[in-house]
C-alpha positions, 0 to 999 in steps of 0.5 A: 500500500502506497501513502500519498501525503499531498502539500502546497494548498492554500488561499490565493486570488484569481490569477494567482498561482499554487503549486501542489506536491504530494509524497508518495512513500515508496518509489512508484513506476505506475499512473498518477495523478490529480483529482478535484472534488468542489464543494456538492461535486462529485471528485473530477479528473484533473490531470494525469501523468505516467510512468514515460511521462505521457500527460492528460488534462481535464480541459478546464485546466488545460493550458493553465496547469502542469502536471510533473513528476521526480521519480527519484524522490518520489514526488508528484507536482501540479503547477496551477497558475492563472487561477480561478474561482471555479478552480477551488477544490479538495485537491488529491493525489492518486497513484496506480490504477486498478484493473477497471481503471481506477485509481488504487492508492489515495492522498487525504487531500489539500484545500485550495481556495481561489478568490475574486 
């Protein structure tokens, strides 16, 4: 079982930047990635990155977030820069997918707020 501890969430303005890490406790060679789940929302795919470095983004993010991994630290990042107020969410960080495609591994999550 992988432990996922997320970091870097916070309060900024719209058009501000964050950038989220989360820790993973061993070393991981499967799929990652970033979900979201706003407040009376169901949880939402944010970005994705595997192994080889291939990425996928939700297209409400795309073009303002990147998603990036050090494997040797066992570390995953999301930049977040031109932030909105609909960008406002529980952030978490997942690892390993399942044999139905879900994600098998799952952080605690990090706030993020964006306000006007």
């Amino acid at each position: 079982q992988v432990q996922l501890v997320e970091s870097g969430g916070g309060s900024v303005q719209a058009g501000g930047s964050l950038k989220l890490s989360c820790a993973a406790s061993i070393y991981i060679i499967c799929e990652m990635g970033w979900y979201r789940q706003a407040p009376g929302k169901e949880r939402e795919l944010v970005s994705t990155i595997t192994n080889a470095g291939t990425t996928v983004y939700a297209n409400t993010v795309k073009g303002r977030f990147t998603i990036s991994r050090d494997r040797g630290k066992r570390m995953l990042f999301l930049q977040m820069d031109n932030l909105k107020t609909e960008d406002t969410a529980v952030y978490y960080c997942a690892a390993c997918r399942t044999g139905d495609s879900t994600f098998r591994n799952w952080g605690q999550g990090t706030q993020v707020t964006v306000s006007t």
